[in-house]
N, C-alpha and C positions, 0 to 999 in steps of 0.2 A: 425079855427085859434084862436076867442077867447077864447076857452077852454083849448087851449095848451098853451096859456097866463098865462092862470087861471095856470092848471097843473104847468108849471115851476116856479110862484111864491109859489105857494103851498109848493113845493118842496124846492125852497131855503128857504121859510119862516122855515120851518124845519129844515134844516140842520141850521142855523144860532139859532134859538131856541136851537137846542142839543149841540151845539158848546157853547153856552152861559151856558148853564145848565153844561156839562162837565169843563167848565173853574170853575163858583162858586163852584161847586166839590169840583176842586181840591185846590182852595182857600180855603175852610175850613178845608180840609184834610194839608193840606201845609201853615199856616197864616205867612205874615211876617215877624209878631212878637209874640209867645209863651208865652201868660199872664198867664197860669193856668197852668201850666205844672204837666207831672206824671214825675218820675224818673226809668229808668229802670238803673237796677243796677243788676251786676253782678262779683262775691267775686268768686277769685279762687286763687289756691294754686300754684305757678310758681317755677320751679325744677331747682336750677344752681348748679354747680360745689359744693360741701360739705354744701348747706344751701337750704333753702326751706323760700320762702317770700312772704306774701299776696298780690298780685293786684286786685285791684280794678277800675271796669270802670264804668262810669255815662254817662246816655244819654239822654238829655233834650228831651222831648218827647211832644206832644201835648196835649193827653190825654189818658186815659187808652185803649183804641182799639189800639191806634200809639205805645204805651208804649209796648203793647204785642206781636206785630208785629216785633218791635225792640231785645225784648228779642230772640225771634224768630231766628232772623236771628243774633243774638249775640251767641250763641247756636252751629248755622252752623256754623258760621266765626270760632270759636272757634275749633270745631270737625274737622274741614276741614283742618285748617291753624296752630293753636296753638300746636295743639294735633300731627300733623304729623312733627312739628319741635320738640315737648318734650312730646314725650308719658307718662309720668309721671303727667305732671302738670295736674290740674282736675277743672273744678270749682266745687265750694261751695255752692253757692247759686246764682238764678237769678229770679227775682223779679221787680215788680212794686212798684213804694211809691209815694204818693200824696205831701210829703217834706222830704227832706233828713234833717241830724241831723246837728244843726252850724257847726259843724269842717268839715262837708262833703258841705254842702250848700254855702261855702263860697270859695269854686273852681270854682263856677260857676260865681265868683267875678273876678277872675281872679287875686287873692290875695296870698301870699306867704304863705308858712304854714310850717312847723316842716321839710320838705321836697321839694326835687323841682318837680313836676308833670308836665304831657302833657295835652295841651289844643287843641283844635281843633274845632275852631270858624264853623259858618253855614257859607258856600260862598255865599248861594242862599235859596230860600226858602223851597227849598225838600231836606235840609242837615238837619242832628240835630247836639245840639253842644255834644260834647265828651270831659270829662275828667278820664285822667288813672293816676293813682296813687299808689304808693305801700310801703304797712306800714309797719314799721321792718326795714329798711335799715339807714344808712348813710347820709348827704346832699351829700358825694362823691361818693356813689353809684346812689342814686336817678340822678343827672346830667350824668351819666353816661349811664343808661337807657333810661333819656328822651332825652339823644343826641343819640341814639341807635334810639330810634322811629320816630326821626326829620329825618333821616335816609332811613325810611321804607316805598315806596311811596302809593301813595292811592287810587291806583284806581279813578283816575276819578274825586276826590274833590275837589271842590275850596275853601274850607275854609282854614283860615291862618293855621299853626300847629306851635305853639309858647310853648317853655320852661316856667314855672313859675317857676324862679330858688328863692329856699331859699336863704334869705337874711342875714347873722348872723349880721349883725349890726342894725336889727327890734328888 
């Protein structure tokens, strides 16, 4: 009897050890709050009726393994989803960056810019945040778009999806 004592402390002692160790995990894989971030980015070519216009998406990332991950599946999302509504459109380039350049770095401010872009806050800790934006257009096109995306649901995210609408009286 005392050995099966033993045994199933033993046993719980472990399973509570790897339960603990699997939670710190995913704490550092997943932090709160993202102090160092990488930026996965990725520039594509989007196909509308008589014009052809840059978008671009930012993905606050954790660090470069999470950064490449995201590319990753920014890649699929894209071949799977984008490409079978507009076989034309293509990306460009999709990459990792340790800091984006001001005019790009300053979406993640939640700041108005030349345009009105989509924001898409973390709900939770295993979200990252996302901004799309697309260069060449309108402020009447750009609202148009980002009311297009406010639109599009999300699978499953709890993060807010808020407009950053161009303000022409800035």
């Amino acid at each position: 009897m005392k050995y099966t004592i033993i045994f199933l402390l033993m046993i719980g002692g472990g399973y509570y050890g790897w339960q603990h160790y699997q939670h710190s995990q995913d704490e550092k894989a997943n932090p709160d709050v993202i102090t160092h971030p990488d930026y996965a980015t990725l520039r594509m070519n989007v196909v509308f009726p008589n014009r052809t216009v840059d978008g671009t998406l930012f993905v606050k990332t954790v660090d470069p393994a999470d950064c490449q991950r995201n590319i990753q599946l920014l890649k699929d999302e894209a071949a799977h989803k984008l490409f079978a509504m507009c076989p034309q459109c293509e990306v460009q380039t999709a990459e990792c960056v340790p800091q984006l350049p001001p005019r790009e770095a300053i979406l993640f401010e939640n700041k108005p810019t030349a345009v009105t872009y989509y924001s898409l806050a973390r709900g939770d800790r295993h979200e990252r945040e996302m901004r799309i934006i697309y260069w060449g257009v309108t402020d009447a096109e750009s609202d148009k778009l980002c009311n297009g995306m406010l639109m599009t649901p999300m699978n499953g995210r709890r993060g807010a999806a808020t407009c950053i609408r161009y303000n022409k009286n800035d």
